[in-house]
N, C-alpha and C positions, 0 to 999 in steps of 0.2 A: 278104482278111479282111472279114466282114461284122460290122457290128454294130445291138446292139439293146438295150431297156429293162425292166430287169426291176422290179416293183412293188408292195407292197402297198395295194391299193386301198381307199379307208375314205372317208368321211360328211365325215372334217373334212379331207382332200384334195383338191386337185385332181378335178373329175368326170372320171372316164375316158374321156368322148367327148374333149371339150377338151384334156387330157394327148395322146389317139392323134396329136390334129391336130396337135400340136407335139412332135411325135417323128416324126412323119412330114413334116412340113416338113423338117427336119434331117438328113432325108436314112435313119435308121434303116428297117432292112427288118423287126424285130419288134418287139412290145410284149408280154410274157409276164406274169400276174397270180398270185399265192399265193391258196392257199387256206386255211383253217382254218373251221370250221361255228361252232365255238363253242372257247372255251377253259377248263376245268373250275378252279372258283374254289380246289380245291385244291392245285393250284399239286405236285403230289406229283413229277411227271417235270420233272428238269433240262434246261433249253435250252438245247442242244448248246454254243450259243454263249458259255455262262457268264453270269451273274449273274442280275441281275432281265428276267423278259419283256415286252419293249416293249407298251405298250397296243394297237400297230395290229395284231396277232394275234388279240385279239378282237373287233377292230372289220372286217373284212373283208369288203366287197361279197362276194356270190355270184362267183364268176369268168366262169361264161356269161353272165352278167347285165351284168359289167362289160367282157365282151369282144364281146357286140351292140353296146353301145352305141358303141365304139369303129369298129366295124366299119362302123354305122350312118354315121359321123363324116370316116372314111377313104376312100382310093381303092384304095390301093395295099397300106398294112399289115401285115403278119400279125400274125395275134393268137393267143393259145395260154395253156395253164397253166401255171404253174411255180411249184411241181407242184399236179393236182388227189388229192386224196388216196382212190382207188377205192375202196380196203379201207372206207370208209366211206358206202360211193353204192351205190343198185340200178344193177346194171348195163342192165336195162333201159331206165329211165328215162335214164339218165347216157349211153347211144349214142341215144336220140335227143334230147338236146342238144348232145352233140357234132356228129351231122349236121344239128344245124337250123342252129346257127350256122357251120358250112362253109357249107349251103345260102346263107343270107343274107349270106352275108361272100363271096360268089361264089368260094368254096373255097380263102380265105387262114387257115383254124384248122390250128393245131398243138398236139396232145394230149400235153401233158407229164406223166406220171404219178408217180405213188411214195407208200410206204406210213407215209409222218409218222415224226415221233418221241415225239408226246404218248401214252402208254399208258391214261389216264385219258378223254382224247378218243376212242379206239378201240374200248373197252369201251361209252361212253356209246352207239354206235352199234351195238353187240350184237357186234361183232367181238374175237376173242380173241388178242391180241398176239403170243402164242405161234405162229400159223397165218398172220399177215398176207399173209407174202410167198406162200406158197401159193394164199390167196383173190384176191389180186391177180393172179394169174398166171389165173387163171379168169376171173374178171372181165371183162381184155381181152380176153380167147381169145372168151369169149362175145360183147363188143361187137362184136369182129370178125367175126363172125359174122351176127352183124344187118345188119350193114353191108353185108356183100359179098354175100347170097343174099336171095331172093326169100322161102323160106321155111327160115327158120333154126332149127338143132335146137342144143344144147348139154347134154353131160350130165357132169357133174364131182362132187365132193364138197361144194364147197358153191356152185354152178350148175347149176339143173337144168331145162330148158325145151324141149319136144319141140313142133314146127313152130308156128311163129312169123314173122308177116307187121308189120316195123315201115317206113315212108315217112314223111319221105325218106329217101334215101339220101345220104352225103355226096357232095358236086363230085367231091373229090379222088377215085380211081382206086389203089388198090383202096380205101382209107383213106385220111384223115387222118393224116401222118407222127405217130409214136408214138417219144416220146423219155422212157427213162425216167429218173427223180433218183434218188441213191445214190450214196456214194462206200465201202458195203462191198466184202468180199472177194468176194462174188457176185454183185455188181451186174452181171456183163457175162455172167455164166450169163442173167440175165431180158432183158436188150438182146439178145442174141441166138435168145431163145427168141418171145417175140413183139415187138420193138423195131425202131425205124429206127434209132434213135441215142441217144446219152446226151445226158444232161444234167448234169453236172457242176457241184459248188459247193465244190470243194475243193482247193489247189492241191498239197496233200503231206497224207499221212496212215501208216498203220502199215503199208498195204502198197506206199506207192511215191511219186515222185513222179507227178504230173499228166502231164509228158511222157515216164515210163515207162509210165505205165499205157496210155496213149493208142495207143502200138506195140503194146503186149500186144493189146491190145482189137482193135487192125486185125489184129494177125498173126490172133488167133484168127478174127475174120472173113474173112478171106482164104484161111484152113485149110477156112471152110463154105462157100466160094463166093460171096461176097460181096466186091463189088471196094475198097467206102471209105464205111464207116461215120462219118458225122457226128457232131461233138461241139460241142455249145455248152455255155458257160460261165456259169449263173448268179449275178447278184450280184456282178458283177467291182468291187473298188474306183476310185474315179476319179481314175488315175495311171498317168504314163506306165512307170512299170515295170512295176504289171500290166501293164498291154496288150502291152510288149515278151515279159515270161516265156508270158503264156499265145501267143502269137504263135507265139515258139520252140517250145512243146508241141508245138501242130498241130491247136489249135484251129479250127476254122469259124468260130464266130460269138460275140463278147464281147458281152454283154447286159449292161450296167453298173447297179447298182444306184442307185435314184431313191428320195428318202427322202420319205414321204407329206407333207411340210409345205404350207403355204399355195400357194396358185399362183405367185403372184410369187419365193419360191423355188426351186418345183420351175425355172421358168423359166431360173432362174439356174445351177442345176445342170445344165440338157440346155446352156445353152450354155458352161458347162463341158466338160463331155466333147465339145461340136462341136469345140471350140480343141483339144482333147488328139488327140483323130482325127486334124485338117489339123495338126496339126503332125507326125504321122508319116507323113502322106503328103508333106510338102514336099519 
């Protein structure tokens, strides 16, 4: 079992170089960052989560911005989104930030995607709620395509770009791993059409538990040739039962979630979760 830190990054936090350094002391092999561009002051779409929305949603670093600096910080690290929200980014522009900061991070980024749930946020960015998961599916298909060719063509319904020269390229071979967030009924249709692996923030929902779905997901990968699709866990509570349940699932990697407070906190919290770890290795 590996684990790692998941976070949203804000002004009155912790800087995210300093956070990386002490998560990576600790021994953690990722540090994954949220994103949100902005948060539309009328408040119209419900967070998922129920009641009022935390103010660190609209206070959020850029996530490539907070995950250089990290990079810049560390040795070892990985660093990655969770999740960047595409349906709302030029995918041009948005692959080559993903391969500068692989480049500069000596090809420890991990490109966690997925398409929000703020409908008011979506719109603001010309995208139509109704079409997301579709434009998202383009998106990547397009990044990936910068990525891996010399002179890259893409032509989709709302992607459309015929030979095209973008450098760098990323470290990683063919890509950057591509994990996508979702816990609907089709999430593992988009994980298997262009994905490495999920990302996960839900332990039971209406179509299963976490370690049903998690079989389904491999059997269907193992139906397309595919030996052992990857699943990490974002935002895991800091308790040893989480850790035990998602464990049993057959999870990969628990990324426990870090609450933006003051440093001397956050401090307090990674070495929290350091004692919950050693004690289930004891």
């Amino acid at each position: 079992m590996k684990f790692g830190t998941a976070f949203f990054p804000t002004a009155e936090a912790m800087p995210p170089g300093e956070l990386g350094r002490l998560v990576e002391e600790r021994g953690h092999e990722s540090l994954f960052f949220a994103e949100h561009t902005h948060i539309p002051a009328s408040r119209r779409s419900p967070w998922p989560a129920g009641g009022e929305l935390p103010p660190k949603y609209a206070r959020t670093y850029d996530p490539f911005v907070a995950c250089t600096a990290v990079a810049a910080a560390t040795t070892r690290l990985r660093v990655g989104t969770g999740i960047c929200l595409v349906i709302e980014r030029d995918p041009i522009t948005t692959a080559k930030e993903v391969a500068s900061v692989d480049r500069l991070s000596g090809g420890r980024f991990e490109f966690g995607v997925g398409a929000g749930w703020n409908r008011e946020e979506m719109e603001n960015h010309g995208t139509d709620p109704r079409r997301r998961m579709a434009l998202m599916a383009e998106r990547i298909e397009a990044m990936v395509a910068i990525w891996t060719e010399d002179e890259a063509s893409y032509h989709g319904e709302f992607v459309d770009f015929t030979s095209i020269t973008s450098w760098p390229k990323p470290v990683q071979k063919p890509h950057p791993p591509i994990y996508v967030g979702g816990h609907g009924p089709k999430v593992f249709d988009r994980v298997l059409r262009y994905a490495d692996g999920w990302l996960s923030n839900y332990e039971e929902d209406a179509v299963g538990t976490l370690a049903e779905r998690i079989a389904d997901l491999r059997e269907r990968g193992a139906a397309a040739g595919r030996d052992h699709i990857p699943v990490r866990y974002f935002g895991a509570d800091r308790d040893r039962g989480a850790l035990e349940r998602l464990t049993e699932a057959g999870v990969d990697e628990i990324q426990f979630y870090l609450e933006p407070l003051a440093p001397d906190e956050a401090e307090r919290q990674l070495d929290e979760v350091a004692e919950l770890v050693a004690s289930t290795r004891a």
